[in-house]
Biotite code that builds the C-alpha atoms (Angstrom):
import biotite.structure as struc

atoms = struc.array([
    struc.Atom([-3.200, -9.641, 1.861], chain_id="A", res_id=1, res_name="UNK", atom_name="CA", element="C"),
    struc.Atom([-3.630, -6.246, 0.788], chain_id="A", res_id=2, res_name="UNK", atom_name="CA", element="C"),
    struc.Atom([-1.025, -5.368, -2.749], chain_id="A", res_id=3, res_name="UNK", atom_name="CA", element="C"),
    struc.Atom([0.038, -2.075, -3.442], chain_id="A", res_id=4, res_name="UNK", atom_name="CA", element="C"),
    struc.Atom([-2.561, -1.799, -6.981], chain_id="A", res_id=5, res_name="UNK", atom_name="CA", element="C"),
    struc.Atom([-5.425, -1.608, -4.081], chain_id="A", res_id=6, res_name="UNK", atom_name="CA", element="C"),
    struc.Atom([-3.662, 1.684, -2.367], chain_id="A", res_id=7, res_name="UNK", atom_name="CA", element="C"),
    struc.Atom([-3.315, 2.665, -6.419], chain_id="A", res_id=8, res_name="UNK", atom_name="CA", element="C"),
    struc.Atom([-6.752, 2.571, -7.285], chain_id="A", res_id=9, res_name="UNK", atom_name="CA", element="C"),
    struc.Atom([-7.874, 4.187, -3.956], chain_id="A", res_id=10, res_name="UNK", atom_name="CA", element="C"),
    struc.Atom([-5.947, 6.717, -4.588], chain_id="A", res_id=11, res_name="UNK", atom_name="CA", element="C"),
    struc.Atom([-6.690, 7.470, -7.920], chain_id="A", res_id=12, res_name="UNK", atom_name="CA", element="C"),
    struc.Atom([-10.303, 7.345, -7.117], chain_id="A", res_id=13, res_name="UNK", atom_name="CA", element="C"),
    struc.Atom([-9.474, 9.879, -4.137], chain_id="A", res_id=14, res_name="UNK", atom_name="CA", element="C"),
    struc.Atom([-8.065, 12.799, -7.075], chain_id="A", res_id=15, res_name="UNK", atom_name="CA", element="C"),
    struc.Atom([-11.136, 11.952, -9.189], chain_id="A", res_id=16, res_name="UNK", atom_name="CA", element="C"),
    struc.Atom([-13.101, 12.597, -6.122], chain_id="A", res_id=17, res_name="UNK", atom_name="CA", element="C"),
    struc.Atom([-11.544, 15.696, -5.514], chain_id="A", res_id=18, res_name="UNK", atom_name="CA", element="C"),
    struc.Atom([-11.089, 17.120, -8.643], chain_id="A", res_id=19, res_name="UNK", atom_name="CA", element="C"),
    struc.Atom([-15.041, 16.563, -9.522], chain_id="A", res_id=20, res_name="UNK", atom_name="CA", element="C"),
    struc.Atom([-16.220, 18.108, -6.292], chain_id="A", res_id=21, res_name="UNK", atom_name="CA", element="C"),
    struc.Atom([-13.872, 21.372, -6.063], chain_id="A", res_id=22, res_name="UNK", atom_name="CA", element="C"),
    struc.Atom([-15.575, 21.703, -9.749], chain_id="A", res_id=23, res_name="UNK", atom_name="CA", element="C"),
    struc.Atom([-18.975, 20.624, -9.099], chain_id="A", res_id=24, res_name="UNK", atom_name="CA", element="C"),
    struc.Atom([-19.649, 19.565, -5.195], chain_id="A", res_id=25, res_name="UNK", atom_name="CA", element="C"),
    struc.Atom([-22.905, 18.204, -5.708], chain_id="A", res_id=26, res_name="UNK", atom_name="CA", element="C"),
    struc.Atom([-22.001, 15.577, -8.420], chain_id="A", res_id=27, res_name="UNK", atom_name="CA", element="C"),
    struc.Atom([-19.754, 14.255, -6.036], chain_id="A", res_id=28, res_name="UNK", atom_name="CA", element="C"),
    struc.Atom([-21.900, 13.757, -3.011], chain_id="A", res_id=29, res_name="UNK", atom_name="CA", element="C"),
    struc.Atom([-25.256, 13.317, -5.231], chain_id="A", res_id=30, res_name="UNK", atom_name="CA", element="C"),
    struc.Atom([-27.176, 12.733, -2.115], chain_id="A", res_id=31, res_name="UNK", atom_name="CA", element="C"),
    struc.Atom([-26.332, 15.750, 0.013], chain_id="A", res_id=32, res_name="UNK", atom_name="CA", element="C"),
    struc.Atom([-28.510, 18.948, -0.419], chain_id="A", res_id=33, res_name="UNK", atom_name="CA", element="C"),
    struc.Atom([-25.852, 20.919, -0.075], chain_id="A", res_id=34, res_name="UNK", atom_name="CA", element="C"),
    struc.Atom([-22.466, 19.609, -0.044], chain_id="A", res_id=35, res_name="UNK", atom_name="CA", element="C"),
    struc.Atom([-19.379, 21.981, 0.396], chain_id="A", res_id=36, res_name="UNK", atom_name="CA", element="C"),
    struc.Atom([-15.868, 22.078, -0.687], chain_id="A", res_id=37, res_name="UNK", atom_name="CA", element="C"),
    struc.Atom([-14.445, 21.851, 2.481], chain_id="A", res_id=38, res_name="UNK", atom_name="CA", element="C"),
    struc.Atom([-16.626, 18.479, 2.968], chain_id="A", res_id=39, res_name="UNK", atom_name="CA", element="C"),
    struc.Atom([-15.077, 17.266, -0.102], chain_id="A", res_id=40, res_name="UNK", atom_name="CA", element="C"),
    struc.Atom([-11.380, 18.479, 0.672], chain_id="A", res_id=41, res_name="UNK", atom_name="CA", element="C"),
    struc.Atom([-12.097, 16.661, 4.261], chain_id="A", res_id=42, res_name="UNK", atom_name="CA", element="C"),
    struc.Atom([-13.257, 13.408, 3.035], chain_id="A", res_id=43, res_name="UNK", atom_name="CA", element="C"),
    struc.Atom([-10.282, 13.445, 0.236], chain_id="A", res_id=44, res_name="UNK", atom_name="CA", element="C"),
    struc.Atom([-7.864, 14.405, 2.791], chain_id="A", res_id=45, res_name="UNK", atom_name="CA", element="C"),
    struc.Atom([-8.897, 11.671, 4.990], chain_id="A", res_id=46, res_name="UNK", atom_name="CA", element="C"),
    struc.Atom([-9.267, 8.857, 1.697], chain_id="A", res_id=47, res_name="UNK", atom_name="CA", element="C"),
    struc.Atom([-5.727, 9.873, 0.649], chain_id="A", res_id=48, res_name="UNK", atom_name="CA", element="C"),
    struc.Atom([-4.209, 9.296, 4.272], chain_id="A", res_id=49, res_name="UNK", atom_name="CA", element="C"),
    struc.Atom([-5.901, 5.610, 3.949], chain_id="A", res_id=50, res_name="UNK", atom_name="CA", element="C"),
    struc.Atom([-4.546, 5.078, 0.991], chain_id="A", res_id=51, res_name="UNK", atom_name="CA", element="C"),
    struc.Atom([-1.154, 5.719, 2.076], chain_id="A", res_id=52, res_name="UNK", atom_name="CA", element="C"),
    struc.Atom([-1.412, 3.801, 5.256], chain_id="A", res_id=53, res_name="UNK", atom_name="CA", element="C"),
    struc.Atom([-2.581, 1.181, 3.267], chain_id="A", res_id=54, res_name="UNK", atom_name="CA", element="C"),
    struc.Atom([0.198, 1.201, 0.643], chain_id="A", res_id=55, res_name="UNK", atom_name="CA", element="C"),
    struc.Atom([3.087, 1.487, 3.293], chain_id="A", res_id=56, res_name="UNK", atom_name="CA", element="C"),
    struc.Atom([1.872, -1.758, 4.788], chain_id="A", res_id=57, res_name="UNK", atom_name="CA", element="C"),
    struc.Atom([1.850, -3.099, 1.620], chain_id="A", res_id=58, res_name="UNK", atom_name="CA", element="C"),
    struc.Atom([4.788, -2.158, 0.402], chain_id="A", res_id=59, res_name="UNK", atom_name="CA", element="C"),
    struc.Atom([6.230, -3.195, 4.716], chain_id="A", res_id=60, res_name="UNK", atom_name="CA", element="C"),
    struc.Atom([4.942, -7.299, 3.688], chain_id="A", res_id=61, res_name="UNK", atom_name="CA", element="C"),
    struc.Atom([6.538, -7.515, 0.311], chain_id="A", res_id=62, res_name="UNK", atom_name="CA", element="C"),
    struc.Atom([9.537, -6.663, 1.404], chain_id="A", res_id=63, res_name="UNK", atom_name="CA", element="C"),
    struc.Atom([9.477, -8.840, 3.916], chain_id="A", res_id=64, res_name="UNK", atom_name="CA", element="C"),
    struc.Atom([8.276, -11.496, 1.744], chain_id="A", res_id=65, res_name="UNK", atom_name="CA", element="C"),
    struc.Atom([10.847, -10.810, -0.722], chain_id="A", res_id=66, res_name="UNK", atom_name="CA", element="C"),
    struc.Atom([13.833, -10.817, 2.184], chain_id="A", res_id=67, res_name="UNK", atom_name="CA", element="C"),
    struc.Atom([11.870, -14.397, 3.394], chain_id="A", res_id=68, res_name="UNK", atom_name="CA", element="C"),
    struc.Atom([12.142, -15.679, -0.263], chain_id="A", res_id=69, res_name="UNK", atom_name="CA", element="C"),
    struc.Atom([15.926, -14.651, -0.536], chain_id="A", res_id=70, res_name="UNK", atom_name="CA", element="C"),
    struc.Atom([16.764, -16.830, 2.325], chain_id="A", res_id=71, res_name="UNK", atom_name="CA", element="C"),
    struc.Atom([15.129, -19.924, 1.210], chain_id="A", res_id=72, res_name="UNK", atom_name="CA", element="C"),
    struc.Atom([17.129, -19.570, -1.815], chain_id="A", res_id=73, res_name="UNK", atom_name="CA", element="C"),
    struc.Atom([20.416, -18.821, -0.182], chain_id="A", res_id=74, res_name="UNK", atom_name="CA", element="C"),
    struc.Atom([23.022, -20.940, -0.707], chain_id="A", res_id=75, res_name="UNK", atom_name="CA", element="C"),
    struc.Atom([24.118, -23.132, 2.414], chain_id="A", res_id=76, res_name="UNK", atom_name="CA", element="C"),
    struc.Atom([27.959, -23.667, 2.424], chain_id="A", res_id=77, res_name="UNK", atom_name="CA", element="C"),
    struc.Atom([29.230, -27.322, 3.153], chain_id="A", res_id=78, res_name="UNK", atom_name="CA", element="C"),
    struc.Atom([29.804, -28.075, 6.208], chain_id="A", res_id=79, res_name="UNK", atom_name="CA", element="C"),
    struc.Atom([33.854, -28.864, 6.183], chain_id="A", res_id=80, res_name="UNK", atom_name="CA", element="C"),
    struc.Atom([33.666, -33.058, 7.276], chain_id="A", res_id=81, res_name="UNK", atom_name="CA", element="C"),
    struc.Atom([35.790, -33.957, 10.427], chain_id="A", res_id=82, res_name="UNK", atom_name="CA", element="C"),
    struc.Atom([39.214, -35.254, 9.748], chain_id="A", res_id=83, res_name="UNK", atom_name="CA", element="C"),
    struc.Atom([40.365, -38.659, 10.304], chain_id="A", res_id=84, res_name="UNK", atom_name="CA", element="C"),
    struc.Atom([43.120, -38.974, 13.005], chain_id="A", res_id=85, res_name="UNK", atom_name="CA", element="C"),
    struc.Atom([46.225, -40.825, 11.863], chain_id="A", res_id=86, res_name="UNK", atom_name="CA", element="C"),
    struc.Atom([48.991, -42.526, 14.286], chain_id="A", res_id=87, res_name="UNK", atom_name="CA", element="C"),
])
């Protein structure tokens, strides 16, 4: 399963991205002759819409594990016993 740290880090990486290539475009995409802002502001657009995507599902299964977990632990109420006839 995929935890919320992993939509964290993706995310943080995403603003590093972007802040390094609005500054400096070709540090960030080393291997392009010449790489443009909007390239950059594209890919980080698209990076920071994964990220979120991938922290709402996160967040979506432990909530669901938590609710699953609370009704294990639930208390059961007795079950009232049948009463005995008298005559």
């Amino acid at each position: 399963m995929i935890s919320t740290t992993v939509a964290f880090h993706l995310l943080s990486y995403t603003a590093l991205f972007l802040i390094v290539g609005m500054i400096k475009p070709k540090w960030a995409l080393f291997f392009m002759k010449e790489p443009t802002r909007f390239l950059i502001s594209s890919i980080s657009v698209v990076s920071f819409m994964i990220a979120m995507t991938i922290y709402g599902q996160a967040h979506k299964e432990d909530l669901l594990k938590a609710k699953k977990e609370a009704e294990k632990t639930e208390m059961v109420s007795e079950v009232p016993a049948a009463k005995e006839e008298t005559k």
